[in-house]
N, C-alpha and C positions, 0 to 999 in steps of 0.2 A: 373193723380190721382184724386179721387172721393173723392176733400177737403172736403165735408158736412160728407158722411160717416166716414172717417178718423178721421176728427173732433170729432164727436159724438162718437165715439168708443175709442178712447184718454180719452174723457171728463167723460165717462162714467167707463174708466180703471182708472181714477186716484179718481174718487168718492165713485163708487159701488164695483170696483172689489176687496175683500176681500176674495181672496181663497189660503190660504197661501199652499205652498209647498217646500218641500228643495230645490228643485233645480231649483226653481226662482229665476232670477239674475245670474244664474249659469256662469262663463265664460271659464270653464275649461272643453274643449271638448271631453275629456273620459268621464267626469261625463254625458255629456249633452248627450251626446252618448249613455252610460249607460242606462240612466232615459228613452230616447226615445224607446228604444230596449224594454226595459222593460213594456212599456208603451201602447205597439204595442197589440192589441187584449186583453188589459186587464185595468179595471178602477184604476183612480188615487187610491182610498179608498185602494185598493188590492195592489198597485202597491209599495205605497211608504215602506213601513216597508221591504220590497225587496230589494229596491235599498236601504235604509237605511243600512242595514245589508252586500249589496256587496260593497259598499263603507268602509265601516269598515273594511272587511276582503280584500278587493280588493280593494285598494286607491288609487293605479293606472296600469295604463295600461299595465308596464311589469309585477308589482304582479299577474293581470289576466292572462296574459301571460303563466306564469309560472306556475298557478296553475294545478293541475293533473281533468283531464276531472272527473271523478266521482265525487269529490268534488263539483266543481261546478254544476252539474248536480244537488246533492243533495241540495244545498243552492236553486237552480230555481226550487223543488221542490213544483207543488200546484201549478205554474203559467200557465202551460197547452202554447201548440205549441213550442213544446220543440226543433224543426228546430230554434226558435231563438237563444235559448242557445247556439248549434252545430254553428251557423253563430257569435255571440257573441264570442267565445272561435277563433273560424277559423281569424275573423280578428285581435282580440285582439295581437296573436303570429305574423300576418301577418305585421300590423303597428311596431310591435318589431323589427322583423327577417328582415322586406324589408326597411321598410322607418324610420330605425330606432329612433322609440321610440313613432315619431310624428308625431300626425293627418296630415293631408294634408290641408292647408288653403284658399283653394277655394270651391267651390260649385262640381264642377265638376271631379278633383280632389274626395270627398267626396264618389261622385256615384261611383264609382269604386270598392269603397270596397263591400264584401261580405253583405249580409243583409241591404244593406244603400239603399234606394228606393229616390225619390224626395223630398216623404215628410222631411223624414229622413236628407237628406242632405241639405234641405231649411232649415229646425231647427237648425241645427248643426252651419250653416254658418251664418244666421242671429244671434243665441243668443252668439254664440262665439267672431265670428267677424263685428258683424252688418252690414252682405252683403244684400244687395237689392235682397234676394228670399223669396218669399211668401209662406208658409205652405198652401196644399189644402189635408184637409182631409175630412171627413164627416158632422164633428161640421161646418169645413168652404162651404162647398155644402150648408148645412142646411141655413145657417146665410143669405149667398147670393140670392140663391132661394128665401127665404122670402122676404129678403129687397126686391129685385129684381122683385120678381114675375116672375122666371121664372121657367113655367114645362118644360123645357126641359129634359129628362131623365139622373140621373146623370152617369149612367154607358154604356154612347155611348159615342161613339167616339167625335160626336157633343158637347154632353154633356160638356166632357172632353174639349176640346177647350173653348166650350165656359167661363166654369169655371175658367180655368187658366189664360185666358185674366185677365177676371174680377179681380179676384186673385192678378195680378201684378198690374192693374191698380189701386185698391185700394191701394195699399201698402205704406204707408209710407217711403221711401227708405231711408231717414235718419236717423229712427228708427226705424229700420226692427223688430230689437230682440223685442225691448218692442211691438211694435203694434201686430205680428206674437201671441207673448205670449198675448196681450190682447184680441186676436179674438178667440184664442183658450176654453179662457177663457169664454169668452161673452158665445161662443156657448153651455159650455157645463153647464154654471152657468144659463143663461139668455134665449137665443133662445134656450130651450132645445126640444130636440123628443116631450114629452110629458107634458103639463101643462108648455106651455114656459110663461115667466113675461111679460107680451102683456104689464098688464094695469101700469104697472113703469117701460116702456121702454123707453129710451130717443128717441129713433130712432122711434116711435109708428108713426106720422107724417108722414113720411114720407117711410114709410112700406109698399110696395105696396099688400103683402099677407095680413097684420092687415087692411089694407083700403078697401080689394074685400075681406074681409071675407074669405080670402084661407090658413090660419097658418093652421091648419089642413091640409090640402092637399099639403103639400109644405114639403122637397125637392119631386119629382117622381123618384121610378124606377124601370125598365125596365124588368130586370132578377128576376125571382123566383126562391132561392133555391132548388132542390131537396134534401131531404133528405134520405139519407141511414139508415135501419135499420141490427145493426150486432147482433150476437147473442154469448157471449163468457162464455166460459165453465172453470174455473180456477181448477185443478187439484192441491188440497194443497196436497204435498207427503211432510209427516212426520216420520223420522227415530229415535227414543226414544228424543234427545230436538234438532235435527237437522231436518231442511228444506230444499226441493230444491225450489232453485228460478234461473229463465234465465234470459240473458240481452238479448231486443227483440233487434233485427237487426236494418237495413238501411230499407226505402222505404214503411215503413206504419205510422202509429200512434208511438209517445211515443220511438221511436228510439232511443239506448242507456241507456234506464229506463229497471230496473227488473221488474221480474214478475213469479209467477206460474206457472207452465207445462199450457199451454192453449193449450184447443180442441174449436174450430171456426165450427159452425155448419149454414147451410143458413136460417133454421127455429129455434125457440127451442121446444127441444127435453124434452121428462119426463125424470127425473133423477131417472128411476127404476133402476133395478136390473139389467135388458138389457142390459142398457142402460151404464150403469157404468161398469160394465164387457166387455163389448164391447171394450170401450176404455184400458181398465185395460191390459185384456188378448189378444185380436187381434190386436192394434196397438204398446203396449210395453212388450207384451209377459212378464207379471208380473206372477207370481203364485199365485192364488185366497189364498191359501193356507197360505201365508207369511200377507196375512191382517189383520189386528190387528181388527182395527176400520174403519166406516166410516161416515160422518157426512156430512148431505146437509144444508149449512148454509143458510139464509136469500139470497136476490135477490138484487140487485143494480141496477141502470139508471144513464149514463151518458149522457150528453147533448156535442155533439161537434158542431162546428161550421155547418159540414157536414152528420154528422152521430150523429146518438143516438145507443148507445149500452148498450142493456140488458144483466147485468153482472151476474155469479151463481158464489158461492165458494163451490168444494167440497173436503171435508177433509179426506187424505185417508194416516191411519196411517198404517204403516209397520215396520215387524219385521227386516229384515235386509235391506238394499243400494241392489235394483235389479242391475244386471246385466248392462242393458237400461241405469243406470243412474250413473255408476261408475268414469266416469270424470264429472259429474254433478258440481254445485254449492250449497253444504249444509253446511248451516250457522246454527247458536245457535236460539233460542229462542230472547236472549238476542243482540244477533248483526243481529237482521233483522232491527232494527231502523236505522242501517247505509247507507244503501240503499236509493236508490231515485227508490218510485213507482208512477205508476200513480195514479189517483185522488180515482177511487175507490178501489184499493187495499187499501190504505191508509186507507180509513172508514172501508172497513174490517178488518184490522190489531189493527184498534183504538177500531172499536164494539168488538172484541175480547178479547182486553186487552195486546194484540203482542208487541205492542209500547214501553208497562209501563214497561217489566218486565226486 
């Protein structure tokens, strides 16, 4: 163990570190569970009024269990990577039905379950049961690189090794949970991405990035994302105060969340007359005839991790339920709040006033 580091990171956790959070201290490994799942691709700021909320409703881990998959879906509504919820819900009934009731109290154990990765199950096991595994996530890449000075790329295999040494060999093994929870903290209070607290860092001394002038340039990596651009065409079909809306499938974005008739086009397309009829009359054989009204609402942007997608609503009111759409899903006006949509339906629903009434 790297006593000066560990030291100063202690000394530093018990002085500076004022970031309060509910589920600091936590010892009850649903919650800690919870909080982590939740916590995965999305910041504390956003995170906590979440688990605040499914801890209330979900107290523990047979309530979630039991809960009926759309409910929860709607409660994880807004938090985006909704494959957590799906893996969230899947182990939840799994730790019920297989091992009944309760977590597994090793590290390894832990990884087994659905959604639990290393980081995940280092948390679990150090803050629950204060086992000697080290959390390496990005905040901890960052922290070590710096101190460390090293560019070695965090997202190679080298990388990777070299990280997780260091990772164990700093660790506190007698107080996994508190130091784990104080690194995390450090990183994302103290050594942060941008404008990290160089100049009231305890650790400044002894920093081999603050010393060569490399806090800027530290962690390295390797891979650059490509990003995909989609293009989605929301077809609002409105029958006098009923709406259709589908639950998208398995195997893309948003899985299990509703949504509008969507037409997916590889460009965007003008939303003429062509263009709208096109879809209306050649792919669902609508009768131009039965249209009441139609409306091209404002445009959307979503930002995903992988993709950015340019979002259209178009509003296309009808006098009776086609044909195409007689086992559809048409809800009220007033019960589309029930539903769990994705990020930009929601601002459409809300720009329109759909939510309120």
């Amino acid at each position: 163990m790297n006593t000066l580091f560990c030291d100063l990171l202690l000394k530093w956790d018990k002085k500076s570190n004022h970031r309060p959070m509910p589920w600091k201290g936590e010892k009850d490994p649903y919650k800690i569970w919870l909080s982590e799942i939740i916590l995965q691709q999305t910041r504390v700021e956003q995170g906590w009024a979440y688990y605040e909320r499914f801890v209330k409703q979900y107290p523990t881990v047979q309530k979630l269990a039991a809960a009926k998959d759309d409910a929860v879906f709607k409660m994880w509504e807004g938090l985006g990577y909704y494959n957590r919820c799906r893996n969230l819900l899947f182990t939840a009934r799994y730790i019920v039905n297989e091992l009944n009731g309760n977590f597994p109290i090793d590290y390894e154990g832990l990884l087994l379950l659905k959604g639990i990765g290393p980081y995940t199950a280092a948390a679990i096991a150090s803050f629950a049961y204060n086992l000697p595994h080290a959390v390496v996530d990005g905040n901890v890449f960052r922290v070590f690189a710096r101190y460390y000075g090293i560019a070695t790329p965090t997202d190679t295999k080298e990388g990777l090794q070299i990280f997780n040494t260091i990772a164990f060999e700093n660790l506190a093994k007698n107080k996994a949970g508190i130091y784990n929870q104080a690194l995390m903290d450090f990183g994302a209070t103290a050594c942060k991405p941008m404008s990290p607290l160089c100049s009231s860092c305890l650790m400044q001394s002894t920093c081999e990035a603050f010393n060569q002038n490399r806090v800027g340039q530290l962690p390295v990596k390797l891979k650059v994302i490509q990003k995909k651009k989609r293009y989605f065409d929301y077809f609002c079909f409105k029958v006098a105060d009923k709406w259709l809306i589908q639950k998208r499938s398995e195997g893309d974005i948003w899985a299990n969340l509703f949504q509008f008739y969507l037409v997916e086009q590889e460009k965007q397309m003008i939303p003429d007359e062509n263009y709208i009829n096109n879809v209306i009359v050649n792919q669902l054989s609508i009768d131009p005839k039965s249209i009441v009204e139609k409306v091209i609402h404002q445009s959307y942007q979503q930002q995903l991790t992988h993709q950015l997608l340019a979002v259209r609503f178009i509003q296309i009111e009808l006098k009776t339920i086609p044909k195409v759409f007689e086992k559809g899903i048409w809800v009220s006006t007033r019960a589309l709040s029930k539903y769990a949509y994705p990020k930009t339906i929601n601002s459409f629903l809300s720009d329109e006033g759909l939510l309120k009434a």
